[in-house]
C-alpha positions in Angstrom: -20.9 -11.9 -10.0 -19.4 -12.3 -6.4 -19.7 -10.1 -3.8 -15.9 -8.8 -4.0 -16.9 -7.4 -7.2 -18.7 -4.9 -6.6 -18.4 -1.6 -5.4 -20.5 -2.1 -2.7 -21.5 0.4 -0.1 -18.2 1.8 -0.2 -18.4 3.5 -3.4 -22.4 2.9 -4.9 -25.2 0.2 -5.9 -23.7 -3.5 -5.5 -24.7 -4.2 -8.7 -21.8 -2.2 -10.3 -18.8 -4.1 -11.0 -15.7 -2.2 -9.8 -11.5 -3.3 -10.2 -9.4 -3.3 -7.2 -6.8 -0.4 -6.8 -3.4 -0.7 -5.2 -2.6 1.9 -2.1 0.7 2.6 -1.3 2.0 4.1 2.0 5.3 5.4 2.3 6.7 7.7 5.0 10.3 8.1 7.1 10.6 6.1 10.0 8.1 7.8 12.8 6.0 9.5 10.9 2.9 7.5 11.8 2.9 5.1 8.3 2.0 1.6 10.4 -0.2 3.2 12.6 -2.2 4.4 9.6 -2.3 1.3 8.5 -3.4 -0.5 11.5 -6.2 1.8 11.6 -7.3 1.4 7.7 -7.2 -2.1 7.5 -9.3 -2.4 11.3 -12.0 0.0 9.8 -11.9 -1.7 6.0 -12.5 -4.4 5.3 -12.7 -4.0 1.6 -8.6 -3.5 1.6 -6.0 -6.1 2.8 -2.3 -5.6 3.6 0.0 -7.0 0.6 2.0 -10.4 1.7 5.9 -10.5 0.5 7.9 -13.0 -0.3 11.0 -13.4 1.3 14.8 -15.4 0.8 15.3 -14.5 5.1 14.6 -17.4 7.6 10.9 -17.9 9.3 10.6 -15.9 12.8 9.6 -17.5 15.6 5.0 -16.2 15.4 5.5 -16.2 11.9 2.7 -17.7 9.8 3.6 -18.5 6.3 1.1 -16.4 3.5 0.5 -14.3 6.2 3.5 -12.5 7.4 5.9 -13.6 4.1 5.7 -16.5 1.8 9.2 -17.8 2.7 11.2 -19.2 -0.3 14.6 -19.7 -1.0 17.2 -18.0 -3.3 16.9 -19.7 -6.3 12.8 -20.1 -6.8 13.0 -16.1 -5.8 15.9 -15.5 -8.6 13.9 -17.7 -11.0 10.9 -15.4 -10.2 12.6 -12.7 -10.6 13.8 -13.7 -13.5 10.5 -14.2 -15.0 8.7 -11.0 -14.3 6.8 -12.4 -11.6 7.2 -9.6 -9.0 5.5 -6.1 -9.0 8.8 -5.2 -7.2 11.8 -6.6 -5.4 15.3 -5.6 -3.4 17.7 -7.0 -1.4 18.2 -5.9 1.9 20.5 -6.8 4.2 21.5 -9.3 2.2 18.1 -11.1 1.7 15.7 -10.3 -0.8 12.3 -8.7 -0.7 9.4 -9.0 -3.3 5.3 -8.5 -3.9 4.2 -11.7 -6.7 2.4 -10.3 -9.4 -0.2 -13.2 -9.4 -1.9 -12.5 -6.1 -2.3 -8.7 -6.3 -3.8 -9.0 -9.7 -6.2 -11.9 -8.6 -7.3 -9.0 -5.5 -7.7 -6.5 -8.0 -10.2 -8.2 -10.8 -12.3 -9.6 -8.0 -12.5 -5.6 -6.9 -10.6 -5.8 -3.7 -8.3 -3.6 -2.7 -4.2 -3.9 -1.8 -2.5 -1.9 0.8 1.2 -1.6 0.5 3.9 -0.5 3.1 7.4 1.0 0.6 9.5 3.0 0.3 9.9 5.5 -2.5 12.3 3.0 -4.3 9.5 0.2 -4.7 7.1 2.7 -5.1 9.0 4.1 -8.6 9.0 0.1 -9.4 5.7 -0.5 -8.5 4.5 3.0 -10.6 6.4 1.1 -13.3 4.6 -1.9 -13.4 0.8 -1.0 -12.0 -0.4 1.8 -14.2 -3.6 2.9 -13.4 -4.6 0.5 -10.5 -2.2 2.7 -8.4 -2.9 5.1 -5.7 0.5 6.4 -3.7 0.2 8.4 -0.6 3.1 10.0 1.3 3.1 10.6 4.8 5.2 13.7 6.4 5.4 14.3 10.1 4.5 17.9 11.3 7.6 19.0 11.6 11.3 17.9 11.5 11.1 18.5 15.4 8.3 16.1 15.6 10.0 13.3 14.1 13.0 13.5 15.9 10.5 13.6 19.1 8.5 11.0 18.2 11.8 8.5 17.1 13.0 9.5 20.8 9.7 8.5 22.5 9.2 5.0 21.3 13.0 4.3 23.4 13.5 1.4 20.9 16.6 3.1 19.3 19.8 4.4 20.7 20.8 8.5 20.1 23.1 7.3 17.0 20.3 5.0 15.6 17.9 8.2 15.5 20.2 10.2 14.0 21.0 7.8 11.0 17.0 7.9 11.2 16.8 11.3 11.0 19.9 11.7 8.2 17.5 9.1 6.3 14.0 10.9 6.5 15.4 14.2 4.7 16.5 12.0 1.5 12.9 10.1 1.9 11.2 13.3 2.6 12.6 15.0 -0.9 10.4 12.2 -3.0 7.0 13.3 -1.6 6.0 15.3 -4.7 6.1 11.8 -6.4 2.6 10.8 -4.8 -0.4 11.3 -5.7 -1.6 12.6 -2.0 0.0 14.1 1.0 -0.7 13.5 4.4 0.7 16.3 7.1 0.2 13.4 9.8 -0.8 15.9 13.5 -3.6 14.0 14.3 -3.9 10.5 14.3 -7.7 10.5 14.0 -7.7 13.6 11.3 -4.7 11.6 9.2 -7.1 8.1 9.1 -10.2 9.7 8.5 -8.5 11.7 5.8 -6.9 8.4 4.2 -10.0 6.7 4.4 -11.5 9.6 1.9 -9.0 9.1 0.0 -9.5 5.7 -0.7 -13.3 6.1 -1.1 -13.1 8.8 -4.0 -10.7 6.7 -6.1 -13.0 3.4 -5.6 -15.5 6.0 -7.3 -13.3 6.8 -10.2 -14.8 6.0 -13.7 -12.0 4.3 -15.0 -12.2 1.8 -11.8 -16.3 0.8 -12.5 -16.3 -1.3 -15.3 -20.0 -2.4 -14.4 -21.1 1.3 -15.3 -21.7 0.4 -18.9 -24.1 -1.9 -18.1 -25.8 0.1 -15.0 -26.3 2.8 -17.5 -27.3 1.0 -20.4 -30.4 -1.0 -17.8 -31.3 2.3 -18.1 -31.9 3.1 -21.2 -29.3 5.6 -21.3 -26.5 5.5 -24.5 -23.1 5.9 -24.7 
């Protein structure tokens, strides 16, 4: 058994055999969603960050299977096509979309898959993951707040924060579609409460295949 496999000391004895699960984090813009992930992914190191693919050109920094996996229109179409992404969309004209085959490599060797959607590609991921998937929506104090903290980062004019703004209500009106909520104040309080999150579903039954086995060492029946 490799060590991905187990459950580790993240969620009991090594010698238990556990799947991967699939965390999604969706938010409106400023409500702290890449800053919890930066956080989760610097402290884990049992969950990695989903790579898209992409039809949109290579950035200047940009390492391919790290940033995207850059392809062009028709090998994404063709994938597409053949069922071969968790989800997709086309934005701004180029197209977006998480390939089935790496994910659900992650997930039978037990490691764990962070995703950054919206509620759109959350609905297609719920679609298409089943059980392997845990959603968590993240909601700014207050509507105040948002428009406070869109202001501070100064990387948007006044009309772009308020097309910001106009956006996060109809985001906001999807958060009883996720399994967790996270009223993100504190930055510290908001990781340390995603963190638990993600430890008490690595615990689930359903996600500890090995148990069988543990048990059954032990003499004890189904």
């Amino acid at each position: 058994m490799s060590k991905n496999q187990t459950t580790g000391t993240a969620a009991g004895p090594a010698a238990i055999s556990r799947r991967g699960l699939m965390l999604i984090l969706s938010s409106p813009s400023g409500a702290g969603k890449s800053t919890l992930s930066r956080a989760l992914l610097k402290n884990d190191s049992g969950i990695a960050m989903s790579v898209s693919a992409t039809t949109r050109p290579m950035r200047p920094g940009e390492v391919e299977g790290e940033d995207y996996i850059f392809m062009d229109q028709e090998k994404f179409d063709a994938m597409a096509e053949g069922g071969e992404f968790l989800e997709h969309a086309t934005v701004f004209e180029n197209s977006y979309g998480t390939p089935k085959g790496p994910v659900e490599a992650a997930l039978n060797e037990g490691r764990d898959v962070l995703f950054d959607v919206d509620w759109q590609g959350t609905q297609q991921l719920a679609r298409n993951a089943g059980k392997d998937l845990v959603s968590v929506f993240i909601l700014p104090p207050s509507v105040e707040e948002l428009e406070r903290r869109l202001h501070t980062r100064a990387q948007d004019s006044d009309e772009v924060v308020g097309k910001r703004m106009a956006k996060a209500t109809s985001e906001m009106s999807h958060w009883a579609e996720y399994d967790y909520i996270i009223v993100n104040e504190d930055v510290g309080i908001s990781v340390a409460r995603l963190e638990a999150i993600l430890a008490a579903e690595r615990l689930k039954r359903d996600r500890q295949p090995g148990l069988v086995d543990f048990v059954r060492d032990m003499g004890v029946g189904q």
